[in-house]
N, C-alpha and C positions, 0 to 999 in steps of 0.2 A: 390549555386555556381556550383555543380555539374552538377544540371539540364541544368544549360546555357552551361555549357560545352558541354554536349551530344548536345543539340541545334545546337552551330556550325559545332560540327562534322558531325552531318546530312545533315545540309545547304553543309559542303564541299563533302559529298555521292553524294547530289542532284548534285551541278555544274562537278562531276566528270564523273555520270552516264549523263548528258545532253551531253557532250564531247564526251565520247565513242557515244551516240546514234548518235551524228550529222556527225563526222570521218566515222563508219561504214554504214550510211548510206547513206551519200553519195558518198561510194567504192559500195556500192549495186542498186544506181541510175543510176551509169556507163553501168551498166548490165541488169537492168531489164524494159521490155517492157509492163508501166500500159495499154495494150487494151485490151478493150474487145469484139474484134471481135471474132463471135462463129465458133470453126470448126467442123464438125461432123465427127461419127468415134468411132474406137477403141483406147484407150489411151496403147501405148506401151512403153515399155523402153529397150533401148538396152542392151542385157547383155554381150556384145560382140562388139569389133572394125567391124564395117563394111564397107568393102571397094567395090569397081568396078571391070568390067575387066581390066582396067587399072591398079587397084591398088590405084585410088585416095578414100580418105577416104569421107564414105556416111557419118555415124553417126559414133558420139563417145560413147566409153562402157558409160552408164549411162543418155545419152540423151534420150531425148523423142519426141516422134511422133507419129500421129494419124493417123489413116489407116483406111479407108473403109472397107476393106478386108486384110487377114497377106499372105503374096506372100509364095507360098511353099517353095523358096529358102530362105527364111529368119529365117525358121520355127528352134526355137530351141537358135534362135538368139536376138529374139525381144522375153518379156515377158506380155501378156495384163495385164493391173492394173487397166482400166477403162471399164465401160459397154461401148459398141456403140453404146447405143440407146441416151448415153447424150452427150451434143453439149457440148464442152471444150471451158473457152476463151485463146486466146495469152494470157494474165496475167499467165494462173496457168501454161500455158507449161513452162513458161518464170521462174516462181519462182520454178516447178519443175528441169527445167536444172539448174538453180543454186544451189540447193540444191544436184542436184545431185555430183556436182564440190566438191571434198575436200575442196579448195580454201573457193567458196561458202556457205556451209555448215556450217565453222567456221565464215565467217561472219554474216550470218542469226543468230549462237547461239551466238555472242556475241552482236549484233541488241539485240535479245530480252531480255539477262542477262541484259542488260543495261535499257533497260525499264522497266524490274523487280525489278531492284535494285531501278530506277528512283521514280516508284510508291510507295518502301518499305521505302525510305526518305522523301519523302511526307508524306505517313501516320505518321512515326514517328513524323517528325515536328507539323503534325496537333495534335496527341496525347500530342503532349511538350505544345505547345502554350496554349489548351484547359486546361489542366492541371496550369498551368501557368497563363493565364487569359493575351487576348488580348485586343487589341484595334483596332479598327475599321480605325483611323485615322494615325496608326505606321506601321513601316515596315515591322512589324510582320503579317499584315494581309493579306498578299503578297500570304500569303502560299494558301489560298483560291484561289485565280483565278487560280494558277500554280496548283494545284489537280485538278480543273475542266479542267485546261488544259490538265495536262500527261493523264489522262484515258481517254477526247478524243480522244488525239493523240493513244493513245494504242489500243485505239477499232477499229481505222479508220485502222490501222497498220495493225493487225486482218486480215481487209478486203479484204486486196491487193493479198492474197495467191490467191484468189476468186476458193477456194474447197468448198466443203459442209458446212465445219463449217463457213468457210468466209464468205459464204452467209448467212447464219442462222446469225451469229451474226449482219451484217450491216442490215440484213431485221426485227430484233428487235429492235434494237439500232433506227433506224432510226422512227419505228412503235408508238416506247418508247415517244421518242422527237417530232416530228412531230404532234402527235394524241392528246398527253394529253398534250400539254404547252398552254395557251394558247395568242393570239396574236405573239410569238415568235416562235410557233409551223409552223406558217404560214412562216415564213422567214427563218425556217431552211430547211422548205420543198425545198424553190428555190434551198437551198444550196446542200440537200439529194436527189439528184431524185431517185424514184421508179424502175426505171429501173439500168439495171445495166451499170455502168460507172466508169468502174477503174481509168482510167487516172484523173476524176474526184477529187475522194477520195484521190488518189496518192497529187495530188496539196494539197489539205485540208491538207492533213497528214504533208506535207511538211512545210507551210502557220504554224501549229499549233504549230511545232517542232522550227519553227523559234521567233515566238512571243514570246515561252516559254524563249529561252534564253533572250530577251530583258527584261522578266518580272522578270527572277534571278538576273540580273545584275540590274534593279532597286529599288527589295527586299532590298539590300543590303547595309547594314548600312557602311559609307564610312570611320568609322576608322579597319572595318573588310574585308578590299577590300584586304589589302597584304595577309593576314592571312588566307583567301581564296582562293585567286588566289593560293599560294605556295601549296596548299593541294589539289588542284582540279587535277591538272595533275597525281601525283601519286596514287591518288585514281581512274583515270580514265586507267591508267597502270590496277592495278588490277581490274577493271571490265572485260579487254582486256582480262588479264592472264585468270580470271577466264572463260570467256565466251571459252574462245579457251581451253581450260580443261574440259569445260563440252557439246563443241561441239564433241569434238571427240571421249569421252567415249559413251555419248549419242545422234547422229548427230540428227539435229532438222529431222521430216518427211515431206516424200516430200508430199506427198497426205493425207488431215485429212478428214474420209470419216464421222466419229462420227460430233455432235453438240455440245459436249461440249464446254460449255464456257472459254474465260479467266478466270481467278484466282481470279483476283478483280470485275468482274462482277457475279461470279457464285451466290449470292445470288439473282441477278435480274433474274436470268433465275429459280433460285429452285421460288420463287413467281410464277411466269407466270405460272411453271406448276401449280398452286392449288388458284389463284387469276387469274377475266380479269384484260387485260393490266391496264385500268384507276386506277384500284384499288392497279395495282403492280407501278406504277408511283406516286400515293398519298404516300403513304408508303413510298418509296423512298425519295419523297419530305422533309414529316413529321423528314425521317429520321436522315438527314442531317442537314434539318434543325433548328432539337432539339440540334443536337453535335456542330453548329454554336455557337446556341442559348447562348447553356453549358460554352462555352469558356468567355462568357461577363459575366457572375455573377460574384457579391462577395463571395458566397459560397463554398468550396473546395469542401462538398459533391456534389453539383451540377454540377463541372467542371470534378470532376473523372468520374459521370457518363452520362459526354458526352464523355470522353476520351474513357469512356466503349464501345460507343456505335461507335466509328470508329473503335476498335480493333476487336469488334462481325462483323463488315460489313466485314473489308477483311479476319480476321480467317476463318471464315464460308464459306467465296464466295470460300478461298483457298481449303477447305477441299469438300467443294461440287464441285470443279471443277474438283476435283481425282475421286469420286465415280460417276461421270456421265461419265468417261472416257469408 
């Protein structure tokens, strides 16, 4: 009885954290420009209002822009944070100046608390169910497509900063899927291009955010729909509360110049470095799909230790993704 308890509670995490992600992200869509046309240049950031001889205002304190060369009259005004020898796209100016906004800033940290939170009800659920023993043909097995969905949606998210780690992660992720799946590898290539294409990823990201709700609300067993609905708003308050609490003690950064990975992917990156890709994609396969496997037995020892073996994947990836910082 217990267990089903925490069960819903999760399912209500899940539809609370999907709520905030979709409200804040689309006050974040308002504002940011997916291209990626390259400029070259020095990457600056204002540290100071500057205005004309008029008086009309050029840039605002915390905006950014790229400069060939830093004008002697600005000297002292503008701070370099980027080499000039790399080409910047629109994308990271664009998620730069919002990060730079207080405004912004707090919506960026409560964007990603909400995908944190999104991913850490997922797992849970997937640890309940495995534990529990599903079925293939119930509502419960819902939870599967929705985990493959939030961590794409979270990876492709990732991308959109398009800084260094941006790149590094979509040019894995992408390398991951594309190289070792086979026959679907082919069809996600059309989806993935090699090249870069924010706007692109932006739609996917969007497309993937969207589906997921359709797939919660059909998860959903229909005498748990009031019971639900009434716990999802309040739970998605406090994802709010919490993200705007942990934006302003710690404002997300506006440039990630490292590679380290997200938090639920860090164990695919600790592989890559000491396995090639195929062999860190098999593993992964095997992985997942022993803890799948795990959930169908009649065995309880068998089901803990698939339960085990989704809690080893995001502990580890969480803890590997602090020491590669």
């Amino acid at each position: 009885m217990h267990q089903r308890r925490i069960l819903e509670l999760l399912w209500i995490l899940c539809g609370g954290s999907v709520l905030a992600t979709l409200v804040s992200g689309a006050m974040i869509a308002l504002v940011y420009h997916p291209s990626s046309q390259a400029v070259s240049g020095g990457l600056y950031r204002a540290e100071t209002a500057i205005t004309d001889a008029v008086g009309d205002t050029l840039l605002r304190q915390g905006e950014w822009i790229v400069l060939d060369s830093l004008p002697h009259s600005y000297r002292g005004m503008l701070r370099l944070v980027g080499d000039s020898t790399v080409r910047w796209s629109r994308a990271l100016l664009s998620h730069a100046e919002l990060v730079a906004q207080p405004a912004g800033a707090l919506l960026i940290a409560v964007h990603q608390v909400a995908a944190t939170v999104l991913v850490c009800a997922l797992a849970g659920i997937a640890v309940m169910e495995i534990l529990l023993g599903y079925h293939w043909r119930s509502h419960h097995a819902a939870w599967i497509v929705l985990l493959v969905a939030a961590l794409t949606t979270s990876w492709l998210g990732t991308t959109l900063a398009a800084d260094p780690r941006a790149v590094a992660a979509y040019d894995v992720g992408r390398a991951l899927l594309t190289d070792n799946i086979p026959a679907l590898g082919d069809i996600l290539a059309l989806l993935l291009p090699a090249t870069a294409d924010v706007a692109r990823r932006f739609a996917l990201h969007a497309i993937w955010l969207g589906a997921m709700v359709v797939l919660l609300l059909v998860s959903l067993k229909p005498e748990s729909v009031r019971a639900w609905s009434s716990g999802v708003g309040l739970s998605a308050s406090a994802i709010a509360a919490l993200g705007c609490i942990g934006g302003t003690l710690s404002p997300p950064a506006m440039l990630h110049t490292e590679t380290a990975p997200i938090w639920h992917l860090g164990i695919v990156f600790e592989l890559l470095h000491h396995l090639p890709m195929d062999a860190t994609m098999l593993i992964v396969l095997l992985w997942w799909g022993g803890a799948f496997a795990a959930g169908l037995s009649k065995h309880r020892l068998v089901r803990t230790l698939g339960a085990a073996l989704v809690v080893v994947w995001f502990g580890s990836g969480a803890v590997l993704s602090i020491v590669r910082q």
